[in-house]
C-alpha positions in Angstrom: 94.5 96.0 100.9 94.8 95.4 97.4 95.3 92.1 96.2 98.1 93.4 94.0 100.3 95.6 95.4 102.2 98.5 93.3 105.6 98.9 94.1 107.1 102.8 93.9 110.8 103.1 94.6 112.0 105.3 97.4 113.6 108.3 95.4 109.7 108.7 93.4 107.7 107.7 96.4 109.2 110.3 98.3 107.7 113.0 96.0 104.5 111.3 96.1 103.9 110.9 99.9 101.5 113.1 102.2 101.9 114.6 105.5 100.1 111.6 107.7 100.0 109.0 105.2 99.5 105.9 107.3 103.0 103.3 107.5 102.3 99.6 107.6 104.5 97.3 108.1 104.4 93.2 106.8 106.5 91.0 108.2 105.7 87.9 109.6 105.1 87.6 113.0 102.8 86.8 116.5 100.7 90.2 116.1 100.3 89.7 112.2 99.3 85.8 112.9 97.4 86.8 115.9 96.1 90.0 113.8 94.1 88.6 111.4 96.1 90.2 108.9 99.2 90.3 107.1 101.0 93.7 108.8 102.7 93.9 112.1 103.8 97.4 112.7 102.0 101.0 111.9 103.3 104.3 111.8 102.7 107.4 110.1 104.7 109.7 107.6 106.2 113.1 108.5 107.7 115.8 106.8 110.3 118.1 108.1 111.7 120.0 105.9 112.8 117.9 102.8 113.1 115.1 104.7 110.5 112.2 105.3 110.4 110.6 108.7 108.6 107.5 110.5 106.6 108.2 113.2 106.0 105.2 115.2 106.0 103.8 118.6 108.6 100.3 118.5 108.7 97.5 120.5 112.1 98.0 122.6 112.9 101.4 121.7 109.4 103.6 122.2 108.0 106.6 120.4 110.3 107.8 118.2 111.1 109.7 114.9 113.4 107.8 112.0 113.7 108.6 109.0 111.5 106.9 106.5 114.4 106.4 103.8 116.2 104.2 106.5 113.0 102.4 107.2 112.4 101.4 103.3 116.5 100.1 103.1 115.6 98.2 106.6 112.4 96.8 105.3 112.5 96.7 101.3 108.9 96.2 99.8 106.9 95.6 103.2 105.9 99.0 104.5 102.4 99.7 102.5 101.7 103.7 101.9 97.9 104.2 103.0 96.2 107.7 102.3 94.4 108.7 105.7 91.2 110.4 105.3 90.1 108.8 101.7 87.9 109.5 100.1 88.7 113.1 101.6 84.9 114.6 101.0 83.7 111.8 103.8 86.2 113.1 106.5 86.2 117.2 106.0 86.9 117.7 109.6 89.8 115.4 109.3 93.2 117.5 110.5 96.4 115.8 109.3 98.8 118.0 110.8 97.1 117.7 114.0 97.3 114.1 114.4 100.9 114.3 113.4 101.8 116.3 115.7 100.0 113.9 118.1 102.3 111.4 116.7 105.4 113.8 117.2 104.5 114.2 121.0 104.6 110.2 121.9 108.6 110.5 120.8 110.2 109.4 124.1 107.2 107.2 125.7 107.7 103.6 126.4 106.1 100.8 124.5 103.0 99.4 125.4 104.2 96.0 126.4 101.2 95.5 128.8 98.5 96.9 126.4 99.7 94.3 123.7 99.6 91.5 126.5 96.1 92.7 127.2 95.5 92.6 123.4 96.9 89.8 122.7 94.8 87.8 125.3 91.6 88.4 123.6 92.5 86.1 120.9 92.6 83.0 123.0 89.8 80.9 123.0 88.5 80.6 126.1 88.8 84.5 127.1 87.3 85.0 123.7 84.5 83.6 124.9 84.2 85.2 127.8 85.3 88.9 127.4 84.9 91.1 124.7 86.7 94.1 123.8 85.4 97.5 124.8 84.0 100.3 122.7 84.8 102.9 124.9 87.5 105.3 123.7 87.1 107.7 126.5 88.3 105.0 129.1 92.0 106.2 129.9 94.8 104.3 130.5 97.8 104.8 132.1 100.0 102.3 130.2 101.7 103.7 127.3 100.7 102.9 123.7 101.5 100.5 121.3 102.3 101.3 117.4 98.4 101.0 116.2 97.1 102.0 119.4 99.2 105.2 119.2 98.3 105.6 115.3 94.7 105.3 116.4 94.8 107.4 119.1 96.8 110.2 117.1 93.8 109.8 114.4 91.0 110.6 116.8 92.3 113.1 119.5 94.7 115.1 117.2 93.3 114.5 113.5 89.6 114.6 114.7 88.1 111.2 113.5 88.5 107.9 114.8 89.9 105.3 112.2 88.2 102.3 113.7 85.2 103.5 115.4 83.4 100.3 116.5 86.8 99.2 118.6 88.5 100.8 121.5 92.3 102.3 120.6 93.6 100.1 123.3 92.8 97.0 120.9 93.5 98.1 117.8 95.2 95.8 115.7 97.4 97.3 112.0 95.2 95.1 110.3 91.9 96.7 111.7 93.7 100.1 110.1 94.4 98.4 106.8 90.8 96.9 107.0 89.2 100.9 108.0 87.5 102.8 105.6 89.5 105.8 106.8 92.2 104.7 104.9 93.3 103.9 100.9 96.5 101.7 99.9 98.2 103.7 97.8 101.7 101.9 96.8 104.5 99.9 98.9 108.0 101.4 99.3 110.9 99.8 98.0 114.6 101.3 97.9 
């Protein structure tokens, strides 16, 4: 991420957004201590009709669909707007409205309590040591996702390309999407 952010208030930003534009979240927490990074939550942008939603998968609610107006009153100047597939002429196979839709269809599943556990167990010493996280993003799992797992798994199976390709989706972290290539910070949301 930038070292300087640039703030765009909700009624231009809303203009400005793209279908699949990558959501992420600072706040200070165990996952963005943890992380390695400063963000704690992803999600990606949605358009339906002239209104912008959230597409994310939350800790005690699930997948789900919010709008993204109530998200920037909720969480004034820490959601960070990334472009997905920047530079654009690196990804051409990259399908936006594919992995949104991906997105669309984890509204309703539980949240990944057991996969962030899992996660959240590699970054103690000793296992650290011991155990390293897999590659493989054809293992399946039948746990249901957590927000960047889902963001990352929405990326590769619907949009085509896989934002973190040296890491499993079942450990990515939001700041390995804010460190990916795949993506571009573009502004941060304020009401």
């Amino acid at each position: 991420m930038n070292a300087s952010l640039h703030s765009i208030p909700w009624r231009t930003a809303r203009y400005t957004l793209s279908e699949g534009d990558l959501l992420l979240f600072r706040r200070r927490g165990l996952i963005s201590l943890a992380g390695r990074g400063v963000h704690s939550h992803a999600a990606k942008a949605a358009r339906w009709g002239d209104d912008w939603f959230c597409l994310e998968v939350r800790e005690f609610k699930g997948g789900r669909a919010v709008t993204l107006e109530s998200q920037v009153r909720r969480n004034p100047g820490r959601i960070d707007v990334y472009a997905a597939g920047e530079p654009s002429g690196r990804w051409p196979r990259y399908d936006r409205h594919e992995a949104v839709a991906y997105m669309r269809r984890l509204a309703g599943c539980e949240y990944g309590w057991w996969s962030v556990l899992g996660t959240a167990l590699l970054h103690l010493p000793v296992i650290r040591w011991f155990y390293r996280p897999s590659l493989d993003d054809l293992a399946k799992s039948s746990r249901p996702p957590f927000c960047s797992q889902a963001v990352a798994m929405a990326e590769r199976l619907g949009g085509g390309v896989d934002p973190v390709p040296n890491l499993s989706d079942f450990f990515v972290e939001p700041a390995d999407l804010a460190r990916s290539p795949f993506y571009r910070y573009r502004f941060t949301l304020v009401p």
